[in-house]
ROVO-713841 format. One record per atom (N, C-alpha, C): residue in three letters; x, y, z. Coordinates in nm, 4 decimals, always signed. Last residue first. Layout:
<sites>
ala_X_Y_Z
...
</sites>
This chain:
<sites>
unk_+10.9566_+4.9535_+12.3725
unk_+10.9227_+4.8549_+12.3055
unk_+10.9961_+4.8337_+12.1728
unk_+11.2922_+5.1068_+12.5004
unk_+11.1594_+5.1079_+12.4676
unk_+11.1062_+4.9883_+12.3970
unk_+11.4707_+4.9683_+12.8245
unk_+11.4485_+5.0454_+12.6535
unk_+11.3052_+5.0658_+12.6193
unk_+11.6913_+5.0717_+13.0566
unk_+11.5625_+5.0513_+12.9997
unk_+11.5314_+5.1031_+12.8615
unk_+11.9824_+4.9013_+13.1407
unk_+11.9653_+5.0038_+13.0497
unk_+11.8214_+4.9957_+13.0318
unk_+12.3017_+4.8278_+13.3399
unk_+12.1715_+4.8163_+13.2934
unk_+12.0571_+4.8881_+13.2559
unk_+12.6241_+4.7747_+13.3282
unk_+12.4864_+4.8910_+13.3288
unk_+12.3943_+4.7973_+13.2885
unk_+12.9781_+4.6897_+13.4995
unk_+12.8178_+4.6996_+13.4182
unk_+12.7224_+4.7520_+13.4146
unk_+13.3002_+4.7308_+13.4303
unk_+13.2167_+4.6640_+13.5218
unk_+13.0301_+4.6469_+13.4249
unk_+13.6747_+4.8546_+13.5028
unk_+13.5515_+4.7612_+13.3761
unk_+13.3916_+4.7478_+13.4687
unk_+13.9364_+5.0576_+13.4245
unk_+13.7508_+5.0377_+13.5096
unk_+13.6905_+4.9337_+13.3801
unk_+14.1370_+5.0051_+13.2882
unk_+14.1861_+5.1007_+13.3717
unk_+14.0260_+5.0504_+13.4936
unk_+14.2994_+4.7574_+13.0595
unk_+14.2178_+4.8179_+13.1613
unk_+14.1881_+4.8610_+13.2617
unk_+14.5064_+4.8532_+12.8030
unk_+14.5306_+4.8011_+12.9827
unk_+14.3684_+4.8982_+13.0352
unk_+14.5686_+4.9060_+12.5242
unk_+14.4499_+4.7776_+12.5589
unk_+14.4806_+4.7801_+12.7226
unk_+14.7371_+5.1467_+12.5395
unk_+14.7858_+5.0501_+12.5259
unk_+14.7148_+4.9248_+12.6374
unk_+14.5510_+5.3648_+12.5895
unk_+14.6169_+5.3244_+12.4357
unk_+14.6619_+5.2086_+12.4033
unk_+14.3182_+5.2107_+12.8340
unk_+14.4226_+5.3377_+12.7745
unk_+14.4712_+5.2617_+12.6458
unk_+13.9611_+5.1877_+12.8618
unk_+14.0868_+5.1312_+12.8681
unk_+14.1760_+5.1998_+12.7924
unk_+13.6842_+5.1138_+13.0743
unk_+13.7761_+5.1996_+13.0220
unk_+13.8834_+5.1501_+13.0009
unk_+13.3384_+4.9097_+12.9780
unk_+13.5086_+4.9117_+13.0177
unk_+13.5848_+5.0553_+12.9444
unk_+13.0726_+4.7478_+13.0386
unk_+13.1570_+4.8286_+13.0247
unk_+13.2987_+4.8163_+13.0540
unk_+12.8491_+4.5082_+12.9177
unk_+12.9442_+4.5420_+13.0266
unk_+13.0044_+4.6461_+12.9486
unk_+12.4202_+4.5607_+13.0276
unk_+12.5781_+4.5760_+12.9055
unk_+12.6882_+4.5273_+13.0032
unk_+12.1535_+4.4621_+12.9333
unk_+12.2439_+4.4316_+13.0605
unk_+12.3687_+4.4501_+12.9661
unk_+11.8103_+4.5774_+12.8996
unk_+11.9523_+4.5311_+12.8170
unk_+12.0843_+4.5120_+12.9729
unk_+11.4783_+4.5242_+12.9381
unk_+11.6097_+4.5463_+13.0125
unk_+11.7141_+4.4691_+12.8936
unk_+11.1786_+4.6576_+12.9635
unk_+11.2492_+4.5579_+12.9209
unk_+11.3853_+4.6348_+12.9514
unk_+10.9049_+4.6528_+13.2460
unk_+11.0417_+4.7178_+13.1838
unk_+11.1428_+4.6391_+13.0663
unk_+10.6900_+4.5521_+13.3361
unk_+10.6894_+4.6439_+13.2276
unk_+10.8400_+4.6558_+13.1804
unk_+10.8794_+4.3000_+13.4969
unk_+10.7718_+4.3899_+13.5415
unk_+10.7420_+4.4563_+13.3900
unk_+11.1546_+4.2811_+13.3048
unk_+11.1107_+4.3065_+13.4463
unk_+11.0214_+4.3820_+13.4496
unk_+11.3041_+4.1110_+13.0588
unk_+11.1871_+4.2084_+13.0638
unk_+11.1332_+4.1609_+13.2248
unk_+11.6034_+4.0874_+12.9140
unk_+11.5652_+4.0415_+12.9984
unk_+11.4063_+4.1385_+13.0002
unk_+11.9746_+4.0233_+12.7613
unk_+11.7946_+4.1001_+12.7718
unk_+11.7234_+4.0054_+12.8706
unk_+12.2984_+4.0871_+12.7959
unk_+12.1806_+4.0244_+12.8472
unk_+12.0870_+4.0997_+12.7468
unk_+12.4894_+4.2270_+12.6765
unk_+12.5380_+4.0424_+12.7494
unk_+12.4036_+4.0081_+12.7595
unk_+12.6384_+4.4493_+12.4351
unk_+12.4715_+4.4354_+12.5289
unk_+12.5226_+4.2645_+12.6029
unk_+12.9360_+4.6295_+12.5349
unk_+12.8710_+4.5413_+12.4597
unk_+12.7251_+4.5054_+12.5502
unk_+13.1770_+4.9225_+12.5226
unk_+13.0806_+4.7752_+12.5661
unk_+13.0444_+4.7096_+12.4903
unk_+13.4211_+5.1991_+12.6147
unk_+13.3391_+5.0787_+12.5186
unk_+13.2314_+4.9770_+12.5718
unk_+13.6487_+5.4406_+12.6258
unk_+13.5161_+5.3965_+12.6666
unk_+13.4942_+5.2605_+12.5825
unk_+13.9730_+5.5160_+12.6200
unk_+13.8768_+5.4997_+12.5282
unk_+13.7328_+5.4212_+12.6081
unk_+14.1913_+5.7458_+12.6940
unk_+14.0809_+5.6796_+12.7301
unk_+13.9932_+5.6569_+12.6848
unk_+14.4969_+5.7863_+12.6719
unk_+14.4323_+5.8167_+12.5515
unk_+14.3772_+5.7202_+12.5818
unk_+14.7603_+5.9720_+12.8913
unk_+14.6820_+5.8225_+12.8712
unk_+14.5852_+5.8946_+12.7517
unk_+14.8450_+6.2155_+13.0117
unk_+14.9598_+6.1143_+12.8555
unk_+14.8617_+6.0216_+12.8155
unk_+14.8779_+6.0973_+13.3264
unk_+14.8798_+6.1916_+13.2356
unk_+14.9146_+6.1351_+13.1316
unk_+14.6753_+5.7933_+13.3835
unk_+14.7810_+5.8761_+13.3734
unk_+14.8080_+5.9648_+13.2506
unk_+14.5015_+5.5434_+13.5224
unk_+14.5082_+5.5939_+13.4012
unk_+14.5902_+5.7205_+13.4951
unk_+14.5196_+5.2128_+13.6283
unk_+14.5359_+5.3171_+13.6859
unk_+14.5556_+5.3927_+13.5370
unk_+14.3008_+4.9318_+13.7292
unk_+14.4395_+4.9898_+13.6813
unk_+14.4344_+5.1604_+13.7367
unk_+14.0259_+4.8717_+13.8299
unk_+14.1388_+4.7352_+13.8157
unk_+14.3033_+4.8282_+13.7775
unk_+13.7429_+4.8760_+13.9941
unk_+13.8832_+5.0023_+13.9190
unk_+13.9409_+4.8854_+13.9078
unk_+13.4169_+4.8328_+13.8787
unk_+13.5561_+4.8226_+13.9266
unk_+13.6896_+4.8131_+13.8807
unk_+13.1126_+4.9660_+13.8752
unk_+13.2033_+4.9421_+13.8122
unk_+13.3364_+4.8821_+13.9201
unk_+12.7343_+5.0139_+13.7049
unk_+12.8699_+4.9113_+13.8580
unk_+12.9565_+4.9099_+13.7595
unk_+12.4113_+5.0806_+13.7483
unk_+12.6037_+5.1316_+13.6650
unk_+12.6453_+5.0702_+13.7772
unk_+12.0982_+5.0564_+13.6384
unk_+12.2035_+5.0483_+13.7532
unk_+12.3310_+5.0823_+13.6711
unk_+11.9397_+5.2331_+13.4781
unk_+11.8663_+5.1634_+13.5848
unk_+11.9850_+5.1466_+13.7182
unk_+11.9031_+5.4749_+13.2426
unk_+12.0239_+5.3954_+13.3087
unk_+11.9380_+5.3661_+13.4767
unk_+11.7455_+5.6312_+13.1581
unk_+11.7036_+5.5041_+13.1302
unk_+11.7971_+5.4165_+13.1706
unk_+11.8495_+5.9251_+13.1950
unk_+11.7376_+5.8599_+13.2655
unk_+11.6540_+5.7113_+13.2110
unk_+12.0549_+5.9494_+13.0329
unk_+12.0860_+5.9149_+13.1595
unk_+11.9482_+5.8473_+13.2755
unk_+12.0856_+5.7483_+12.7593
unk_+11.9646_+5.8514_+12.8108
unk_+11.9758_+5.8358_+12.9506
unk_+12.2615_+5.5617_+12.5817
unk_+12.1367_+5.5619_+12.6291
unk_+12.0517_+5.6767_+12.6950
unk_+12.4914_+5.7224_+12.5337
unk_+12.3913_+5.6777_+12.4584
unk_+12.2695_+5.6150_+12.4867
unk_+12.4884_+5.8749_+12.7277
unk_+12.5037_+5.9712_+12.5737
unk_+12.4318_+5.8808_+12.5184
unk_+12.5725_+5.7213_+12.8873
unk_+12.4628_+5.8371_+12.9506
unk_+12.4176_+5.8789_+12.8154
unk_+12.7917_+5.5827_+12.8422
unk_+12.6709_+5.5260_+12.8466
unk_+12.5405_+5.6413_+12.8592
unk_+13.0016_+5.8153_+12.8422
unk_+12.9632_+5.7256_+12.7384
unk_+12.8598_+5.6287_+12.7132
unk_+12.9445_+5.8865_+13.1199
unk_+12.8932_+6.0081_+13.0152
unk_+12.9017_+5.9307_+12.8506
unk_+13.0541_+5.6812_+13.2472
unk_+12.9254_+5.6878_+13.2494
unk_+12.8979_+5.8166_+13.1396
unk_+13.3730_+5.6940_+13.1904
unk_+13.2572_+5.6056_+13.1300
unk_+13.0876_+5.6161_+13.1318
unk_+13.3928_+5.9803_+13.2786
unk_+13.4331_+5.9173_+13.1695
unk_+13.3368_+5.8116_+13.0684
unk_+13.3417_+5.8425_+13.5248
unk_+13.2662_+5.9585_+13.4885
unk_+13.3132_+5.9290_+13.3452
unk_+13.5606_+5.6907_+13.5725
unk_+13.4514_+5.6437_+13.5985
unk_+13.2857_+5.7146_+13.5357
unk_+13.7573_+5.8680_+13.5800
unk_+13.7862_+5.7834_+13.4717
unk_+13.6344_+5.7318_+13.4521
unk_+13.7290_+6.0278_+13.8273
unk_+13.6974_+6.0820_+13.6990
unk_+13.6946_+6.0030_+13.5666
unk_+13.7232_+5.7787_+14.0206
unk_+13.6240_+5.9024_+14.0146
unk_+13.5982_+5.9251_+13.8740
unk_+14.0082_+5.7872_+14.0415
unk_+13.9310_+5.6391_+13.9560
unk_+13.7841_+5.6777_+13.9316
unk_+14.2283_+6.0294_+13.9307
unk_+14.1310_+5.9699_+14.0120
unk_+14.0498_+5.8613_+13.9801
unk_+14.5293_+5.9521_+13.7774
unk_+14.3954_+6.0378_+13.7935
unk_+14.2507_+6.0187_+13.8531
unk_+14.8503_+6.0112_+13.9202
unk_+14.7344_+5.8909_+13.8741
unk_+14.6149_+6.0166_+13.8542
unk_+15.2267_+6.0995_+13.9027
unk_+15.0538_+6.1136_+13.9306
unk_+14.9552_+5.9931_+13.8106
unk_+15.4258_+5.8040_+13.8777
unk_+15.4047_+5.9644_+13.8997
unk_+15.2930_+5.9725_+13.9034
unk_+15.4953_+5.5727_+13.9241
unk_+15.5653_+5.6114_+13.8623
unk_+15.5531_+5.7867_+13.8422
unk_+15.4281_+5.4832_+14.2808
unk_+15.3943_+5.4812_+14.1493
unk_+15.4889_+5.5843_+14.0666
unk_+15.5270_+5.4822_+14.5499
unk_+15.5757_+5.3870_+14.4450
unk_+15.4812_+5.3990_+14.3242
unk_+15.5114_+5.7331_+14.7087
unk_+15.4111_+5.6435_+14.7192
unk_+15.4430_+5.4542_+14.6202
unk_+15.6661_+5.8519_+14.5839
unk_+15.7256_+5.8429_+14.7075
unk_+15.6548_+5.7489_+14.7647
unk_+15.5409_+5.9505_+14.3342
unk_+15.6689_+5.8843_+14.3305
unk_+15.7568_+5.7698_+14.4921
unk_+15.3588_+6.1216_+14.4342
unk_+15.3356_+5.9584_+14.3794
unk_+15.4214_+5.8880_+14.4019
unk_+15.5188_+6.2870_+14.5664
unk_+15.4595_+6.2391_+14.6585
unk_+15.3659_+6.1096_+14.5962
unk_+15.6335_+6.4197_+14.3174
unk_+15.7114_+6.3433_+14.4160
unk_+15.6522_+6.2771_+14.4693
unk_+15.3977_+6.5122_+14.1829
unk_+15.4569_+6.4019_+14.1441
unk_+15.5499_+6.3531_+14.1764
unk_+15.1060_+6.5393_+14.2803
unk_+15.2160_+6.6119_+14.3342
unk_+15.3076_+6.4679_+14.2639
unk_+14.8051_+6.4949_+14.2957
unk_+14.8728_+6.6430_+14.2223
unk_+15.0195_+6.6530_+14.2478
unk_+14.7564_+6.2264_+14.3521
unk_+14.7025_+6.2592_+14.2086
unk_+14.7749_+6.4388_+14.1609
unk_+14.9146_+6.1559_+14.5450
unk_+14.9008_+6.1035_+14.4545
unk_+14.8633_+6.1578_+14.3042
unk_+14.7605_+6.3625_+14.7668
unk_+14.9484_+6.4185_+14.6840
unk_+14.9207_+6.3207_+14.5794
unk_+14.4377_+6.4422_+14.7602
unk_+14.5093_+6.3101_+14.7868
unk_+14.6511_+6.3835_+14.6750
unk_+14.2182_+6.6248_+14.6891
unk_+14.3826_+6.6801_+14.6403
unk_+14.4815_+6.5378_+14.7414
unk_+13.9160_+6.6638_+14.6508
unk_+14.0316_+6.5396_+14.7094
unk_+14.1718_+6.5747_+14.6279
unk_+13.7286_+6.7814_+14.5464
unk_+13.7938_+6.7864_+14.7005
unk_+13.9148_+6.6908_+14.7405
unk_+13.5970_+6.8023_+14.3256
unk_+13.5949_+6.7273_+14.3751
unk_+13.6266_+6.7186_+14.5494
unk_+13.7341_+7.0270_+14.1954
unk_+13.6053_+6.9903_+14.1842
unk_+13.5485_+6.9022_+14.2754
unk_+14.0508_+6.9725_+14.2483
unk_+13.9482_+7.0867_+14.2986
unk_+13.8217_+7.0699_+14.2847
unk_+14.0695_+6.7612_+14.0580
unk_+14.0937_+6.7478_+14.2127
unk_+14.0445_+6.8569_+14.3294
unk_+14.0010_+6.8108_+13.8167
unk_+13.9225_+6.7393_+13.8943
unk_+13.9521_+6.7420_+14.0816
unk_+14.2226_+7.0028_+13.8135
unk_+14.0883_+7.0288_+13.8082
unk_+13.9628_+6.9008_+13.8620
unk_+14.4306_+6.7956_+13.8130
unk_+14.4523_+6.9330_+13.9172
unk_+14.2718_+6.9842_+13.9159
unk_+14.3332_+6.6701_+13.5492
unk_+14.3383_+6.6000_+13.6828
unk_+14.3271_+6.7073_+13.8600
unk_+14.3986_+6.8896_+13.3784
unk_+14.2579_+6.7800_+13.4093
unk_+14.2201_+6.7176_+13.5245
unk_+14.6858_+6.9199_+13.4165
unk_+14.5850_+7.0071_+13.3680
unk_+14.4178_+6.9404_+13.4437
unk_+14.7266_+6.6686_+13.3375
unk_+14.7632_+6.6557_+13.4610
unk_+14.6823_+6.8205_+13.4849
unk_+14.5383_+6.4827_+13.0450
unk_+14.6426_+6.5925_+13.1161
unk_+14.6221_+6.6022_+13.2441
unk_+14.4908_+6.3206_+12.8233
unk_+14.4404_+6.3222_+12.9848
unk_+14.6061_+6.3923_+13.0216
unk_+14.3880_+6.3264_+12.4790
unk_+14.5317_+6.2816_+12.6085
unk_+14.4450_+6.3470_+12.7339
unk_+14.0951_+6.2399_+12.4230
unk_+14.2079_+6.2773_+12.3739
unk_+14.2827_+6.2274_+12.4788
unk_+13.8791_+5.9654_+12.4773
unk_+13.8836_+6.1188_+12.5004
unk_+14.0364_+6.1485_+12.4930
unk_+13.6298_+5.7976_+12.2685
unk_+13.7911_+5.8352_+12.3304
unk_+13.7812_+5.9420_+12.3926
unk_+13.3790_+5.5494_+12.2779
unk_+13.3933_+5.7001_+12.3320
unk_+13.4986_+5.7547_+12.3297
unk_+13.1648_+5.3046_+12.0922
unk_+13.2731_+5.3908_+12.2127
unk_+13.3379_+5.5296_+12.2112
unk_+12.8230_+5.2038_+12.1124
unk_+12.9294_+5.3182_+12.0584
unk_+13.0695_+5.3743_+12.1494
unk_+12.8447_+4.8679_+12.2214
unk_+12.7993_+5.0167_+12.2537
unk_+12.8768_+5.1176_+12.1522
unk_+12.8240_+4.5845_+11.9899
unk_+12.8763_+4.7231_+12.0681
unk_+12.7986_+4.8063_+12.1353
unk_+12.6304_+4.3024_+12.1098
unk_+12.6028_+4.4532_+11.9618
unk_+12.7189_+4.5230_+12.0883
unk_+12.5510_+4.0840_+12.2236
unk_+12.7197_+4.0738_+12.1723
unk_+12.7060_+4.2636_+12.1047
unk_+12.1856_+4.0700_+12.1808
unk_+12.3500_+4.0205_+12.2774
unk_+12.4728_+4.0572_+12.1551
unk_+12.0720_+4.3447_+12.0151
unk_+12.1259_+4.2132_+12.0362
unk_+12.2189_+4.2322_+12.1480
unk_+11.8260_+4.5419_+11.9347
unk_+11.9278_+4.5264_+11.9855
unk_+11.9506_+4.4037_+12.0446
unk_+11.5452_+4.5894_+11.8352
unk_+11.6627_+4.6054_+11.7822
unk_+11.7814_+4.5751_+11.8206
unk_+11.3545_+4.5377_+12.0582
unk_+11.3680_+4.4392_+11.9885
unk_+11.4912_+4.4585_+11.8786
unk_+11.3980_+4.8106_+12.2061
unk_+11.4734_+4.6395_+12.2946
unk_+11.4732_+4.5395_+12.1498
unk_+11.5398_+5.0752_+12.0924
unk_+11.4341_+4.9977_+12.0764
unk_+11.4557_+4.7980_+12.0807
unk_+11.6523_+5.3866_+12.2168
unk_+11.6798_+5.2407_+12.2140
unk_+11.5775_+5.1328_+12.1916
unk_+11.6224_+5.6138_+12.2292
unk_+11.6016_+5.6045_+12.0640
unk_+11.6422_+5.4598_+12.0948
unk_+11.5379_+5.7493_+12.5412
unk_+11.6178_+5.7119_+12.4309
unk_+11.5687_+5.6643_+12.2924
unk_+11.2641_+5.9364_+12.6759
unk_+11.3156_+5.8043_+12.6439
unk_+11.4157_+5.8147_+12.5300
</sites>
């Protein structure tokens, strides 16, 4: 169990947020092997270009991961009940991805007490890339 204790924690309280330096195309080529999906979008920067974006994107996958290793850290991957998210933008080489939340709910199901966060990734310049929500078991 996490170090999360339900009666400590409020509606509105941050989550601890997360940056992760510049997001290189380095990163991306690697996710894209890890993964399997070499989609031209994400490795080939004509074939973005040709697509109408301004050049490679980085998978909505890895941004997503991103965020969950910022909730995972702090809560305890095994006290994460649900994670929902949805992609709304697009992050890119050069981007500087910052994680974040906040608690919206409590609630106590069955034995369980429950925090209800929202999440969100978003680049240097405040544009949100994934926003969506977790729900978190805490301790008494």
């Amino acid at each position: 169990m996490s170090g999360l204790h339900y009666d400590e924690l409020n509606i509105h309280c941050p989550l601890p947020s997360m940056q992760k330096g510049l997001l290189t195309q380095s990163q991306i080529w690697q996710y894209a092997k890890a993964s399997g999906d070499s989609n031209p979008i994400h490795i080939d920067d004509s074939a973005a270009k040709n697509a109408g974006l301004d050049g490679t994107i980085a998978h909505g996958m890895l941004v997503m991961g991103l965020l969950g290793e910022m909730i995972s850290t702090w809560a305890g991957i095994q006290n994460i009940k649900t994670y929902r998210v949805r992609f709304k933008g697009v992050a890119k080489p050069g981007d500087i991805l910052t994680s974040r939340g906040e608690i919206v709910k409590k609630y106590v199901s069955g034995n369980d007490k429950i925090i209800e966060c929202k999440v969100l990734v978003e680049n240097q310049r405040k544009e949100i890339i994934v926003d969506g929500s977790a729900a978190i078991r805490c301790q008494d």
